[in-house]
C-alpha positions in Angstrom: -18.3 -6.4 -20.1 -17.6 -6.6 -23.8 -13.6 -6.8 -22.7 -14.1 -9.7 -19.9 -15.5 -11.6 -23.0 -13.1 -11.0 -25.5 -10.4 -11.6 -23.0 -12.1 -14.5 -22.5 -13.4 -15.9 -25.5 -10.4 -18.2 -25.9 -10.4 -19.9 -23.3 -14.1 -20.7 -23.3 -13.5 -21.7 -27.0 -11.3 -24.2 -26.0 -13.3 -25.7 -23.6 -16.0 -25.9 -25.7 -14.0 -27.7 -28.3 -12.3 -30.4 -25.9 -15.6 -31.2 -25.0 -17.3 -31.8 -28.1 -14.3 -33.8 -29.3 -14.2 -36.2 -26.1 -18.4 -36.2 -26.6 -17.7 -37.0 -30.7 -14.9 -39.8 -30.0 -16.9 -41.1 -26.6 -20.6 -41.2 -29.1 -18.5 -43.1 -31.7 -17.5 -45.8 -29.2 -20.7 -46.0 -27.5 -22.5 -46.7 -30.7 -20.0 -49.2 -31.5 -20.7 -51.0 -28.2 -24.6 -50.6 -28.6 -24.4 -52.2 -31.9 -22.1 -55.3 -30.2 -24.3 -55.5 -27.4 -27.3 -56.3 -29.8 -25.9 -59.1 -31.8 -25.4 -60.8 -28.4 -28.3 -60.5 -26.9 -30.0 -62.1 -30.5 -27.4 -64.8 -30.4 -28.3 -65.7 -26.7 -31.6 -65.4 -27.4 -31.8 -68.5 -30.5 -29.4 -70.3 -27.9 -31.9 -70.0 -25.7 -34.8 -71.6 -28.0 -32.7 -74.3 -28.8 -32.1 -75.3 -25.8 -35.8 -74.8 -24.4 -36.5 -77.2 -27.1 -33.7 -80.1 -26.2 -34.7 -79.2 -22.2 -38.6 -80.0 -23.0 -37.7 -83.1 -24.9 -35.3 -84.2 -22.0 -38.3 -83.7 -19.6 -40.8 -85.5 -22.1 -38.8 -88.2 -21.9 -38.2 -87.9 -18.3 -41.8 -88.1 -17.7 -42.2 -90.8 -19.6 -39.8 -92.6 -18.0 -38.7 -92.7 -14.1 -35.6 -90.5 -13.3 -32.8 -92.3 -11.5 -30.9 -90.9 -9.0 -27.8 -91.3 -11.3 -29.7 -88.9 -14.0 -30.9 -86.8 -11.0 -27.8 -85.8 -10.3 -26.3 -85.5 -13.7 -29.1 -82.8 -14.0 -27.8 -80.9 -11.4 -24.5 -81.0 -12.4 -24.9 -79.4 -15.5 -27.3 -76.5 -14.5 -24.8 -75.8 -12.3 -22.2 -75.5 -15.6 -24.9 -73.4 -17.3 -25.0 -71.1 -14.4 -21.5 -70.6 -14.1 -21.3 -70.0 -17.8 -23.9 -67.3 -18.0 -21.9 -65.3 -15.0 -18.5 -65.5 -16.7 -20.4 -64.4 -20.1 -21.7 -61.2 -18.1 -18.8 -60.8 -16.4 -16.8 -60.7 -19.7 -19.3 -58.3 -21.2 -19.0 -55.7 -18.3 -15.1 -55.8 -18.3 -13.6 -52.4 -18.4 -12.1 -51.6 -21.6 -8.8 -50.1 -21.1 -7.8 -49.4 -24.2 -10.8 -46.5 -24.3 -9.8 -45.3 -21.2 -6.4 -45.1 -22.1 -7.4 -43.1 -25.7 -9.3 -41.1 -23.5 -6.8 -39.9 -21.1 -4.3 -39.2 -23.5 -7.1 -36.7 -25.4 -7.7 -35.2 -22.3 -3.7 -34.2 -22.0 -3.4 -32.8 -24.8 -6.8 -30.9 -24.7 -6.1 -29.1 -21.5 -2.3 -28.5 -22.5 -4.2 -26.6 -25.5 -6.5 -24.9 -23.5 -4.3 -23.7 -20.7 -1.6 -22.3 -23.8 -3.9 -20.9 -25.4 -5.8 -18.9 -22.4 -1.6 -18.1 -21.3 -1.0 -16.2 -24.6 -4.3 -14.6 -24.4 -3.3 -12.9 -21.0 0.2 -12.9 -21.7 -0.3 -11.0 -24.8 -2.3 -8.2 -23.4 0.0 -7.8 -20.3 3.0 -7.1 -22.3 1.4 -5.9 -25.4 2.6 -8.1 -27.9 -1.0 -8.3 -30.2 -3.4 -10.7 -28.5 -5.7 -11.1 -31.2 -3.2 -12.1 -33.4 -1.8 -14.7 -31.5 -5.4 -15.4 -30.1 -6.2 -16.8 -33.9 -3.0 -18.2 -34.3 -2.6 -20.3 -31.4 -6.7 -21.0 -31.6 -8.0 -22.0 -34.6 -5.5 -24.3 -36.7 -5.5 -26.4 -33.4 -9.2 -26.3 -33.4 -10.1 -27.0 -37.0 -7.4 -30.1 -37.0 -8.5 -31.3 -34.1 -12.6 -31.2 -35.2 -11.1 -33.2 -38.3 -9.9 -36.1 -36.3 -12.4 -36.5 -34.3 -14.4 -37.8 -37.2 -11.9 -39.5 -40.0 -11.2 -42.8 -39.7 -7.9 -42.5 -37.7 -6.2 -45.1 -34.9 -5.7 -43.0 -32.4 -2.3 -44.0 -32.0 -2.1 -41.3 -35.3 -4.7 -39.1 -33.9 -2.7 -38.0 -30.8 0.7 -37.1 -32.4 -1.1 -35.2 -35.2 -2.7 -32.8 -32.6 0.5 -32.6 -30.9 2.8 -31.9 -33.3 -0.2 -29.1 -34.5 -0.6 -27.8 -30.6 3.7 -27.0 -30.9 3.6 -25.5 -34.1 1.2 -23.1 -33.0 2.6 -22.4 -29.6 6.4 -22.3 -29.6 6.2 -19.4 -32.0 4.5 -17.3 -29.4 7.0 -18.4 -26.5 10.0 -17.3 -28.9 8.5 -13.6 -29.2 7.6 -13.4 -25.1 10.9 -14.6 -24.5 12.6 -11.7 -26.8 10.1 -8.9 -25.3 10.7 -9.7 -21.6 13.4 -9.6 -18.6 15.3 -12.7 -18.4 13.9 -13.8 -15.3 10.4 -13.2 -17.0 11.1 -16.1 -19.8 9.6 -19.7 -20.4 10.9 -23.3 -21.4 14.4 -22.0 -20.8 16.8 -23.3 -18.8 16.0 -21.1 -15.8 12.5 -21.6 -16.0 12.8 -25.7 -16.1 14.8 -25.0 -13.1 12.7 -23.3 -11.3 9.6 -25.4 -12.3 11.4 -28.7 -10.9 12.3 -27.0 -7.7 8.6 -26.0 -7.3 7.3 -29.3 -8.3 10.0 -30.2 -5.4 9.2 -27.9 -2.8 5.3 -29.6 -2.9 6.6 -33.2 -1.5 9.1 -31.5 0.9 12.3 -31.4 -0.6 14.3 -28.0 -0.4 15.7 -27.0 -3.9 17.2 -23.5 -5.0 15.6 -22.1 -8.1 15.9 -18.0 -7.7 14.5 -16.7 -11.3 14.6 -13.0 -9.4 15.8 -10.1 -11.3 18.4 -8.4 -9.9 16.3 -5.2 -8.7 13.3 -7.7 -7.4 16.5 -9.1 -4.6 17.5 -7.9 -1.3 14.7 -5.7 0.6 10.9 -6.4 -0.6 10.4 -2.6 -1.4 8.5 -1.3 -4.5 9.9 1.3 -6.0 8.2 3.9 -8.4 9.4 6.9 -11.1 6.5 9.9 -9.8 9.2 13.0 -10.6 8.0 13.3 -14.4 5.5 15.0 -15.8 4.0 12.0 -18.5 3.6 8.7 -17.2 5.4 7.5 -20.3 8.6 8.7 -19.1 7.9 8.1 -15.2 7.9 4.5 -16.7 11.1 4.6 -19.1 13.2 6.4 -16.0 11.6 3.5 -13.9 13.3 0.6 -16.2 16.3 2.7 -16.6 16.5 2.9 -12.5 15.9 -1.1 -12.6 19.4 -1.6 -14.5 21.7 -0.1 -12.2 22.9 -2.2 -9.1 21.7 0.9 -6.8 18.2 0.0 -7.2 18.6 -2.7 -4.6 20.4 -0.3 -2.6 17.5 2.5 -2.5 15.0 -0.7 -1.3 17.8 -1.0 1.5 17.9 3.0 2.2 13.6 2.9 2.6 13.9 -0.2 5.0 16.3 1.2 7.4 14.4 4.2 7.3 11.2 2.6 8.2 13.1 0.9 10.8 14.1 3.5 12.7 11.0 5.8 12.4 12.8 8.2 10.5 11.2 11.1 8.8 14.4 12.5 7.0 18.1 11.5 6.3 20.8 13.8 5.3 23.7 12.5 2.8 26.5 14.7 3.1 29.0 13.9 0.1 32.5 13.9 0.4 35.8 13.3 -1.5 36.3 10.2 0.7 32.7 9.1 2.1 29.2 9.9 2.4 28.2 11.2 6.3 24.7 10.6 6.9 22.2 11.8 9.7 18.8 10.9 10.3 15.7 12.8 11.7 14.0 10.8 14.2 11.2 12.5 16.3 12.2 15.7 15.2 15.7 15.4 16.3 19.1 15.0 13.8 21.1 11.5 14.8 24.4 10.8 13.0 24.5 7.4 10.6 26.8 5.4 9.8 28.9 6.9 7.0 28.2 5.1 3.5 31.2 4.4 0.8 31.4 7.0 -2.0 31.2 4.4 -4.4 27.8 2.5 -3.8 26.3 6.0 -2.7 27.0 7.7 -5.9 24.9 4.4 -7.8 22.2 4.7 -4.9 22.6 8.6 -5.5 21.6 7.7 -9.3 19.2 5.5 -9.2 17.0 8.3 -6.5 17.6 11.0 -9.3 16.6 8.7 -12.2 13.6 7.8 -10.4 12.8 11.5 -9.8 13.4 12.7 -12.6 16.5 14.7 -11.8 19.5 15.5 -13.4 21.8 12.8 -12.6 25.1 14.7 -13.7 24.0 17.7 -12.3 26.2 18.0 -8.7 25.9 21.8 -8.1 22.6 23.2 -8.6 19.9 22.6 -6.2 17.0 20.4 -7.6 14.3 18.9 -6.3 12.2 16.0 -7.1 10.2 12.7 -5.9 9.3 8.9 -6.1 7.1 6.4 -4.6 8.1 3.5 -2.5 5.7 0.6 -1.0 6.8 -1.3 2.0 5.1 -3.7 4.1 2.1 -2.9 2.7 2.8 1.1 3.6 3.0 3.5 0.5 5.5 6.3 0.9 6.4 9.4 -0.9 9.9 10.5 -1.0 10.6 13.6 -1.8 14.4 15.0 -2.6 16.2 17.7 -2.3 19.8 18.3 -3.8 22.0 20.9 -3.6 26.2 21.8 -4.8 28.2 22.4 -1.2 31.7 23.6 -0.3 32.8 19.8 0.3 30.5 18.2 -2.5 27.0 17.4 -2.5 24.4 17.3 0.3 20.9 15.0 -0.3 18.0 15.4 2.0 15.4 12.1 1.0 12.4 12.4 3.3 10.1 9.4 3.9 6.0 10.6 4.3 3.9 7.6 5.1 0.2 7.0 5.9 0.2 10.3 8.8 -1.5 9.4 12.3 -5.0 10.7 12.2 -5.8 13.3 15.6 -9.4 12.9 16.3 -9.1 15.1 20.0 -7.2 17.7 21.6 -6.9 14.8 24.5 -5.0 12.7 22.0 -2.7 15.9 20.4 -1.7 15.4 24.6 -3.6 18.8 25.6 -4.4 19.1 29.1 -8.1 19.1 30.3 -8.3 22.8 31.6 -6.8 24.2 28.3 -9.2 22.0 26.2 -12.6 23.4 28.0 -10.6 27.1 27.8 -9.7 27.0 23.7 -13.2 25.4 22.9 -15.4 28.2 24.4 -12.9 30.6 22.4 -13.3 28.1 18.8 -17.2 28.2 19.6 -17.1 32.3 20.0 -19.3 34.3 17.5 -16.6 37.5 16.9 -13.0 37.8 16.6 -9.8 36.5 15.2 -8.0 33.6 16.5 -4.2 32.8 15.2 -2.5 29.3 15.8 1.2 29.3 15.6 4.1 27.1 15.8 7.4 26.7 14.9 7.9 25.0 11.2 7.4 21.3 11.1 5.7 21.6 14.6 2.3 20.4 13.4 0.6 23.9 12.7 -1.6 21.7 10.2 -2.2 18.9 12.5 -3.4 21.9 15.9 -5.5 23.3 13.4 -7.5 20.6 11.9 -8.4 19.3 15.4 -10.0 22.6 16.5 -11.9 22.6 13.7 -12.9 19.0 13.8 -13.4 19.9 17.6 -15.8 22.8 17.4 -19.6 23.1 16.0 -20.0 23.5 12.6 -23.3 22.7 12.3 -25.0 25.6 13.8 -22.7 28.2 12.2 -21.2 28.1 8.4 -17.9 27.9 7.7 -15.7 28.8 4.1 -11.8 28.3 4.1 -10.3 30.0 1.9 -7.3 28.1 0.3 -4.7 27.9 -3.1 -5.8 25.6 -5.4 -2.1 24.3 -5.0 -1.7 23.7 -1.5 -5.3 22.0 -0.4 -5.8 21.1 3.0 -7.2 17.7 4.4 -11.0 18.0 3.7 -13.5 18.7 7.1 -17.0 18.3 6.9 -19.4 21.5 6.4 -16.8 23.8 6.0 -17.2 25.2 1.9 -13.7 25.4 0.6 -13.0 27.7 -1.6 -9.7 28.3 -3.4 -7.5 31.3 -5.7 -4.6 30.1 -8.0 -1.4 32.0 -7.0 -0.2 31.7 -10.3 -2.4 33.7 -11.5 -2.0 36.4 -9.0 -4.7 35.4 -7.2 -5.1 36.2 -3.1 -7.5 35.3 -0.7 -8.8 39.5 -1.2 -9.8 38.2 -4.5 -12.4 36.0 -3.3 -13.3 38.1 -0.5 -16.2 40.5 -2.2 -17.8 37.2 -3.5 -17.8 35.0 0.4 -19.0 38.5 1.6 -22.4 38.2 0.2 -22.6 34.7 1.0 -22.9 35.9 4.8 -20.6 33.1 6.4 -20.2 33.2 9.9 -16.7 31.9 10.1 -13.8 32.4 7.6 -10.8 29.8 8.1 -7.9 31.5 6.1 -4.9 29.6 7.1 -2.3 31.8 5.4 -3.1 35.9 5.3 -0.9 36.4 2.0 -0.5 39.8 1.8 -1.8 43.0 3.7 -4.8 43.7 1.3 -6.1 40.2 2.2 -5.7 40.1 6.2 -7.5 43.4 5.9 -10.1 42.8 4.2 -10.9 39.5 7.0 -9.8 41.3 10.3 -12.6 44.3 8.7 -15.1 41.2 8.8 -14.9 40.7 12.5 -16.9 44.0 12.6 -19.8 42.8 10.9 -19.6 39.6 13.8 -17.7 37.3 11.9 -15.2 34.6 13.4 -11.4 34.8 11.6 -9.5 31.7 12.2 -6.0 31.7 10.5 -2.4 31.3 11.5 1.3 32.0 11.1 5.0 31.0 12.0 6.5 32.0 15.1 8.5 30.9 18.3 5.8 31.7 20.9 2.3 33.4 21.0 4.0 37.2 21.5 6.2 36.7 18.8 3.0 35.4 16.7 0.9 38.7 17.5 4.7 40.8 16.4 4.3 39.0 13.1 0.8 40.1 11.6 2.1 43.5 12.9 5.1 43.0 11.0 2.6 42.6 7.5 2.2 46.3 7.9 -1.5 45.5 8.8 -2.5 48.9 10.4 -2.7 48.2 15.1 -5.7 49.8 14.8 -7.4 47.4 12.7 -5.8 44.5 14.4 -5.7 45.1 17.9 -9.3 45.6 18.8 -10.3 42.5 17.2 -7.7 40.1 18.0 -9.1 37.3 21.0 -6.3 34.6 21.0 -3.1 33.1 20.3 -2.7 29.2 20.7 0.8 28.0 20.3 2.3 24.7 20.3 5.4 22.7 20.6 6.7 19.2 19.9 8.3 17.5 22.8 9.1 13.8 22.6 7.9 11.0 24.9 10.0 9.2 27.0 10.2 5.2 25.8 7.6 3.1 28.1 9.9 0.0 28.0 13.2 1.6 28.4 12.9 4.6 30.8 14.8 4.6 34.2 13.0 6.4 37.4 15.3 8.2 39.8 14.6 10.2 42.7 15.2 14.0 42.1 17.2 16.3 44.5 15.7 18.7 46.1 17.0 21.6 44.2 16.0 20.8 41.1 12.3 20.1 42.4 12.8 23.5 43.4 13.9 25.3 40.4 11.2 22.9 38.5 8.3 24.7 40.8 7.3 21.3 42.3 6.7 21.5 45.8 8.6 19.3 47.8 7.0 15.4 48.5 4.2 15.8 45.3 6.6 13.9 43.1 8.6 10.6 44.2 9.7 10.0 41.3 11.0 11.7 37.7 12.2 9.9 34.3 14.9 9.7 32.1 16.4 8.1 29.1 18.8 4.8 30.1 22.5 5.4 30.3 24.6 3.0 27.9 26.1 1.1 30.7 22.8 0.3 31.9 21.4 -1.5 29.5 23.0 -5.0 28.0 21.4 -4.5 24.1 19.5 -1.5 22.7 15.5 -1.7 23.1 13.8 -2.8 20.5 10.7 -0.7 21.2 12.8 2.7 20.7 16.2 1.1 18.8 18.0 2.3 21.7 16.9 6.2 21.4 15.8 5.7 24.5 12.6 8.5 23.4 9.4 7.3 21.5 7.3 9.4 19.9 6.1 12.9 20.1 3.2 15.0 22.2 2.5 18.9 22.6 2.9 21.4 24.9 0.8 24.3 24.4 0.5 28.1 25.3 -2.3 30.0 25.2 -2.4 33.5 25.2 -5.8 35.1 25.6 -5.4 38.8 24.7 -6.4 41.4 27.4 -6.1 45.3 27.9 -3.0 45.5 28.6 -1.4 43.4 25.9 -4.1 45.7 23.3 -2.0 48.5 25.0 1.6 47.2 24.3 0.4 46.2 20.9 -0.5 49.8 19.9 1.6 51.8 21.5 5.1 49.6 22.0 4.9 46.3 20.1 8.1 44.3 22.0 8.9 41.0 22.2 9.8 41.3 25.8 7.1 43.5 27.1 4.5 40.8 25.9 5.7 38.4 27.4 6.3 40.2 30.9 2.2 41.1 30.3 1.4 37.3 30.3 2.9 36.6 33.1 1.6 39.0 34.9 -2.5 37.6 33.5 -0.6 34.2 35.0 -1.6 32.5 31.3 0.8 29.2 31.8 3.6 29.3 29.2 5.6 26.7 27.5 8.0 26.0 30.2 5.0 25.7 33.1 3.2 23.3 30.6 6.6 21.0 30.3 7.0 21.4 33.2 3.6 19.1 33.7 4.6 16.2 31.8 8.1 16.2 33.5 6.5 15.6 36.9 3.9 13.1 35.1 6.9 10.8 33.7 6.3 11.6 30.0 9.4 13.3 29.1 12.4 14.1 30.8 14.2 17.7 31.7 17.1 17.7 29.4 13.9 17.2 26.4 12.2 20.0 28.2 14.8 22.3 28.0 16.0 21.2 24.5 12.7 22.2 22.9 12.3 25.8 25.2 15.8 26.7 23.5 14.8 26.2 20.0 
């Protein structure tokens, strides 16, 4: 409160003033015209005696003697003059006096030029630091004090108004020469620029078109904000931010985020070269080549994404890594880089992460029914340990925050157990608790403390070591849920890779339950996609029986289409959805696992439980229309 007023203060002290000077001059005047308006009034009024008295001597003598018509109308003749008179007296007594109003006005300029100057340096000053109290006093109160002055000396105001003028310059032109000196050119005022740019506003308000750009050079080209986040002070996020804003690649960075945006890219790849930079861009998970860039404007653009990272700029061999902000379109993004010396040059990987789409369902992660009512009896189970895996950047996070989200956490407690470093999106009534790796920390270090809180589920995404996995899987003996996950290509290579921690089979084994797995497939493009009718063969191979499905999709060949679809920019896929494996664990994989732990043996086990694998579950949204088979079988090679 105390800084809206001071901030304030000024402005309100200006007002103020202005109006008790137009009050002060507008009293003086009024008394002026009281003290007129009584003198008249007495002289009409002894008028008026006198001529009662000649009027009741007229009518004396007219009693006396008989009127004639001549004096008759005589009589009426000059009451009608009298009449007329008194109206033009009023009238000339209620005339406006222009001259007042014409005082007035020119007060009331000058007045509200002070007031809006003065309120101007008060903001102005605190924005760019420049001493606002200072200039507060300066621009204030020798315009204030002068001004009170005149009000009540005995001044034409013909002397009056120049006075406060020439005071209201002094005072202010000062102040307009220091902004001008502290600020970006395009940031100045009462230069040439600015009168500019003021006429072709003023313009612009009756309709006629003028070109006044007072831009700076970084605010042209894209409208993208761009922000210095690789530092560790905020003091030199800001200096590499200005030092960014000088170099012509600024605008070309803006240019790089737009075209990014554009065309729903997640990543691009600058590969540089002695001759040009070759660039590819990730789009649904899937490299595209670019247009290649010119070395010349790439190694400015190169620059300016260091600078604003906080990266060596010079530094063309040694991998680095860094990141700055961006805002677009009202989106915030965080761009992360990563640098690195090659055999040819230099490769740059700038990634683009935006506002990520929220999952709320399994429906909407594109789970099938059946699988959804089979994993949620096994996330609402008392005992055991359940793993989610996928492949890395195939939304392990995402799968796993929707089960949770999914199941009942009401009726049981839940504790994750995460690094302080690496924090997960927050899910409510699940107690987080967290170790600093850093500080050698492991989830076994918090272990004997959760113990004695008596949870009945443990989410530990990441097992760490041996000594850690042990001491959960050990849990599941005293009926405790273990949810966590790890990195793999399918769910038998997932159950190989907690092996593969030297966690004993024995301790394992008995209390693992499940193994959900998932997969990123893209979407074929509703507005672009072209049906065909599939030959019987490939029906066959696909497992569809014959006459179930008319019709299967594809992306649209070059030649027929006339222009790229601006749904998809011509990828002819938009979008990604799941496909899913789950591998419930039985006797006879507990069996392989203990006795001969093989990657091909596991998987020969689940299809003989006939668990649906990856390919069966693609296989689904092939026949459905959502993807096509060249997507299918480009994600079941990866």
């Amino acid at each position: 409160m105390r800084r809206m007023l001071l901030s304030h203060a000024p402005i309100a002290a200006a007002v103020l003033l202005a109006a008790t000077a137009i009050l002060g001059l507008v009293a003086h005047r009024t008394a002026w015209a009281q003290t007129s308006a009584v003198e008249v009034l007495e002289t009409q009024a002894i008028q008026s005696e006198a001529g009662g008295e000649t009027r009741g001597r007229r009518r004396n003598q007219q009693n006396q003697q008989p009127a004639s018509p001549r004096t008759a109308k005589a009589d009426l003749e000059r009451a009608a003059q009298d009449a007329a008179s008194n109206f033009i007296s009023q009238v000339e007594q209620l005339s406006f006096d222009i001259k007042l109003l014409l005082k007035l006005l020119l007060l009331f300029v000058i007045l509200w030029m002070w007031v809006s100057a003065t309120d101007w340096v008060n903001r102005d000053a605190q924005i760019y630091k420049l001493g606002h109290m200072k200039w507060n006093a300066i621009v204030f109160f020798p315009f204030a004090i002068v001004a009170l002055l005149l009000v009540f000396l005995p001044l034409h105001s013909l002397i009056r108004a120049p006075i406060m003028f020439v005071v209201f310059l002094a005072t202010w032109i000062p102040y307009v020469l220091v902004h001008n000196k502290g600020v970006e050119p395009h940031r100045t005022v009462l230069t040439g620029s600015w009168w500019r740019y003021v006429m072709a506003s003023l313009a612009s308000k009756v309709g006629l078109k003028v070109s006044a750009d007072r831009k700076a050079e970084y605010e042209k080209g894209a409208p993208v904000e761009l922000f210095a986040m690789g530092a560790e002070d905020v003091t030199t996020d800001n200096a590499n931010l200005l030092s960014a804003r000088n170099s012509p690649g600024y605008v070309l960075v803006k240019d790089l985020i737009v075209d990014m945006v554009r065309r729903r890219s997640e990543r691009v790849l600058l590969d540089f070269t002695q001759q040009a930079v070759n660039v590819r861009l990730e789009i649904d998970g899937v490299w595209h080549n670019g247009e290649a860039r010119d070395r010349e404007s790439s190694d400015v653009m190169l620059a300016v994404m260091k600078t604003l990272a906080n990266m060596g700029v010079k530094e063309r061999r040694k991998k680095q890594r860094g990141q700055f902000g961006a805002k677009y379109e009202d989106h915030s993004f965080l761009c992360p880089v990563t640098s690195k010396g090659v055999a040819t040059g230099e490769q740059v990987v700038v990634s683009l992460r935006g506002e990520q789409q929220h999952f709320d369902s399994y429906a909407a992660l594109g789970m099938r029914e059946g699988l959804q009512n089979q994993w949620s009896e096994l996330m609402a189970s008392d005992v055991g340990v359940l793993i989610f895996s996928t492949m890395p950047g195939g939304g392990l996070t995402t799968i796993t925050n929707v089960s949770l989200e999914e199941t009942d956490r009401l009726m049981r407690d839940f504790v994750a157990i995460e690094e302080v470093n690496h924090r997960e999106a927050e899910i409510q009534n699940i107690e987080v608790h967290t170790f600093d790796a850093s500080a050698g920390e492991t989830p076994a270090t918090l272990m004997p403390k959760l113990i004695r809180s008596y949870p009945n589920v443990y989410v530990c995404r990441d097992l760490v070591n041996i000594e850690s996995a042990r001491l959960l899987f050990n849990e599941v003996n005293d009926d405790r849920l273990v949810v966590t996950s790890i990195r793999a290509k399918d769910t038998a290579e997932a159950l190989l890779r907690v092996l593969q921690m030297k966690v004993p089979a024995e301790e394992f084994v008995p209390v693992v339950k499940a193994v959900l797995y998932q997969r990123l497939i893209r979407t074929l493009c509703p507005d672009c996609k072209v049906g065909y009718t599939p030959p019987p063969d490939v029906l066959k191979k696909l497992g569809i029986p014959a006459g179930k499905v008319e019709q299967l999709f594809r992306p649209p060949k070059p030649e027929e289409i006339d222009k790229p679809c601006r749904s998809c920019q011509g990828m002819g896929y938009k979008g990604r959805t799941g496909i899913f494996e789950l591998l419930v664990i039985n006797d006879q994989i507990r069996e392989i696992l203990v006795k001969q732990p093989k990657l091909d043996l596991l998987k020969k086990a689940a299809r003989a439980s006939h668990q649906r694998l990856l390919q069966e579950e693609g296989i689904v949204l092939v026949a459905k229309g959502m993807t096509s088979i060249p997507e299918l079988m480009r994600v079941l090679k990866q």
